[in-house]
Backbone as CSV, one residue per row, in Angstrom:
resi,resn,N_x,N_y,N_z,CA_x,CA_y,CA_z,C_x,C_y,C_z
1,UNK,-31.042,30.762,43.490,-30.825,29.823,44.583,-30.173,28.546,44.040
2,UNK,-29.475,28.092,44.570,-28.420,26.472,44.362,-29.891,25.569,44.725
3,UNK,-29.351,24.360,44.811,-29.844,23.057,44.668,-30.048,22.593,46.244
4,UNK,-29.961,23.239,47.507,-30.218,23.099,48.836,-31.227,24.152,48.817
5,UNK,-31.528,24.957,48.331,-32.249,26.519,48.659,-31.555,27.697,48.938
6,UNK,-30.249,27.745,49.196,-29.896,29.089,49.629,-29.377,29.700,48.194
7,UNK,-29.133,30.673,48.741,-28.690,31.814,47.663,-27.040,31.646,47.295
8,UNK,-26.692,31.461,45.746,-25.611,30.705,45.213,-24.935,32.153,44.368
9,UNK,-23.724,32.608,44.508,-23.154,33.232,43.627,-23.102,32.784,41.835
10,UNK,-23.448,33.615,41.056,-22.895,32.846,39.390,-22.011,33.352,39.689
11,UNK,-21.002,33.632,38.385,-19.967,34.081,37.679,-19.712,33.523,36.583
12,UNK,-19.448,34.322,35.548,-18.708,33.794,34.285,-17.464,33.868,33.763
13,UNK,-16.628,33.465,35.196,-15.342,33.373,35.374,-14.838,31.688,35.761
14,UNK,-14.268,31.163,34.324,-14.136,29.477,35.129,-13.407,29.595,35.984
15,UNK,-13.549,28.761,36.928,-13.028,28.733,38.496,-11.260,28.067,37.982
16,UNK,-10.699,27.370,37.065,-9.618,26.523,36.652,-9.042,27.809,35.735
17,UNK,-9.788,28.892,35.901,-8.430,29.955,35.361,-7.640,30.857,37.043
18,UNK,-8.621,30.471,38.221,-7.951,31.209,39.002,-6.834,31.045,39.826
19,UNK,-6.384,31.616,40.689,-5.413,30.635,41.090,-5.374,31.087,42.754
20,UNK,-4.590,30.665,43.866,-4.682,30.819,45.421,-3.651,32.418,45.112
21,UNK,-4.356,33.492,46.083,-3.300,34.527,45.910,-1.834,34.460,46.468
22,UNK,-0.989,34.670,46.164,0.528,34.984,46.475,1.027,33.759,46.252
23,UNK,0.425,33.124,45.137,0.777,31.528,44.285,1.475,31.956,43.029
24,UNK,2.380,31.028,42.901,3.096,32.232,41.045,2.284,30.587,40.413
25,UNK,1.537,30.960,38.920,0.994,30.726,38.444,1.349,29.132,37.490
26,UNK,1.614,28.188,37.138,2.184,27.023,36.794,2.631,27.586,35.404
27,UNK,3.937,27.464,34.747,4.632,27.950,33.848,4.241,26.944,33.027
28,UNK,3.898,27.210,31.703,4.051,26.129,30.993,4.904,25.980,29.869
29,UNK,6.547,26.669,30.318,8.050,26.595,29.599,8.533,26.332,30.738
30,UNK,10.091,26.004,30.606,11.039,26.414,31.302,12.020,27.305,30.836
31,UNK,13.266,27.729,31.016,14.282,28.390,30.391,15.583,27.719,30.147
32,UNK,15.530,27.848,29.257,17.365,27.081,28.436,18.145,28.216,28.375
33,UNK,19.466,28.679,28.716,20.532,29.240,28.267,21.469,28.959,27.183
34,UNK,21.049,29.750,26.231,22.177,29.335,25.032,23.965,28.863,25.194
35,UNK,24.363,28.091,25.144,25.574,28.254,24.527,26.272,27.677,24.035
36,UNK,27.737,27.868,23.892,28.525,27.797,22.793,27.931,25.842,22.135
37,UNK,27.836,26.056,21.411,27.751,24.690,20.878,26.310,24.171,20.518
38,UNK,25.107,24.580,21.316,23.954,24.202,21.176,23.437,24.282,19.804
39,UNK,22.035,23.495,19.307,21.775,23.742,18.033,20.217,23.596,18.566
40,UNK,19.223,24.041,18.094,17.624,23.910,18.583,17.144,22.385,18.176
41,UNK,18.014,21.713,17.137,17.915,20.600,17.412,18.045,19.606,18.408
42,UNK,19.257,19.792,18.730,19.943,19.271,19.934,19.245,19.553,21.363
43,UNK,18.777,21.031,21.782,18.054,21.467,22.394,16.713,20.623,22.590
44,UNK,16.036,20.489,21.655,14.828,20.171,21.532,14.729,18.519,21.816
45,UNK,15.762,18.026,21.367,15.952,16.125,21.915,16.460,15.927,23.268
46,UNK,16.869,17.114,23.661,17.254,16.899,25.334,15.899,17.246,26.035
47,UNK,15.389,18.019,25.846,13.898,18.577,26.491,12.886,17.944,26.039
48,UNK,12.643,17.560,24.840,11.309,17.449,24.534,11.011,16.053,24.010
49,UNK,12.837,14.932,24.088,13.166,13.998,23.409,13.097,13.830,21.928
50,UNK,13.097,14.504,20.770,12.578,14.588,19.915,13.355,15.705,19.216
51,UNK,14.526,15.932,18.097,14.577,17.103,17.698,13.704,17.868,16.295
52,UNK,13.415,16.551,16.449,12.170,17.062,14.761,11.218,18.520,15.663
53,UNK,10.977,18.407,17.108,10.127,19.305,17.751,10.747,20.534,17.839
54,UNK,12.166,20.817,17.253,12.587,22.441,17.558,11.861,23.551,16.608
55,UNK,10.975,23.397,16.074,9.737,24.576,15.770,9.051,24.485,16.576
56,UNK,8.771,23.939,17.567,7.716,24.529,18.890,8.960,25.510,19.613
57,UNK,10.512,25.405,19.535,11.056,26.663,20.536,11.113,28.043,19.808
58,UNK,11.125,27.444,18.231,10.727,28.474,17.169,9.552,29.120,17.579
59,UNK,8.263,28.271,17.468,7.155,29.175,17.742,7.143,30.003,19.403
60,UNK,7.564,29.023,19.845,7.769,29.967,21.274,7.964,30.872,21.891
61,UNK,9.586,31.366,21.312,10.323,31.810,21.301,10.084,33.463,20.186
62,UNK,9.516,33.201,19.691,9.105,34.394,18.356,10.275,34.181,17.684
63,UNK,11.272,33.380,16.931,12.363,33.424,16.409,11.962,33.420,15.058
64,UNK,12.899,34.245,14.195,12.559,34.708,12.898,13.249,33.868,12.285
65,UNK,14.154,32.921,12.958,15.193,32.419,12.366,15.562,31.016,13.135
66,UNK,16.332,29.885,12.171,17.183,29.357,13.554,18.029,29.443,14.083
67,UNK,18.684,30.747,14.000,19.733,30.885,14.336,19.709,31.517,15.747
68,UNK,20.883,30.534,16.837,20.572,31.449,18.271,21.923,31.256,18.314
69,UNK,21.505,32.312,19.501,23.363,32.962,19.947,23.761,32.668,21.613
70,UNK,24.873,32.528,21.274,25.502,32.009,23.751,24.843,33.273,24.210
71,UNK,24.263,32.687,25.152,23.706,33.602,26.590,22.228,34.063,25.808
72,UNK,21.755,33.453,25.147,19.826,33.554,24.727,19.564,32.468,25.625
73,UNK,17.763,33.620,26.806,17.577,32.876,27.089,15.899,32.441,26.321
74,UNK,16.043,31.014,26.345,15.024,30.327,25.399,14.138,29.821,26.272
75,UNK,12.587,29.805,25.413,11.487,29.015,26.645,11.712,27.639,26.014
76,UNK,11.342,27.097,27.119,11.428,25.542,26.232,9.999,25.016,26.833
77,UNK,9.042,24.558,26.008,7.721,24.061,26.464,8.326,23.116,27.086
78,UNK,7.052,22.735,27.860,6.960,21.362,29.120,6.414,20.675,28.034
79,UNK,7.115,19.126,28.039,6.316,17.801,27.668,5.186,17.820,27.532
């Protein structure tokens, strides 16, 4: 019973993982399109202000490398 007397559902599901149905879920990237010219540096000071931060599109991204190519599309974390 809850704290009035009636009968209270548990769950051991936090309520801040669920979401309203036929809601698309809050992204926490966006998407960059590679091209000609970009560098993940450069990338990373336009998005994230900062290019020292282009190992977070590294980690993101699963990139083995820094090397990206025109028309990759890249996540770019949110601020």
């Amino acid at each position: 019973k809850d704290e009035s007397g009636k009968y209270a559902i548990m769950s051991p599901v936090k309520t801040s993982a669920l979401a309203v149905a036929g809601t698309k879920p809050s992204e926490d990237y966006r998407i960059h399109t590679v091209v000609h010219g970009d560098t993940l540096w450069a990338i990373a000071k336009k998005y994230l202000g900062n290019g020292s931060r282009y190992k977070e599109i590294v980690s993101l991204n699963g990139l083995k490398s820094n090397v990206i190519y025109s028309g990759m599309k890249l996540k770019i974390p949110n601020k």
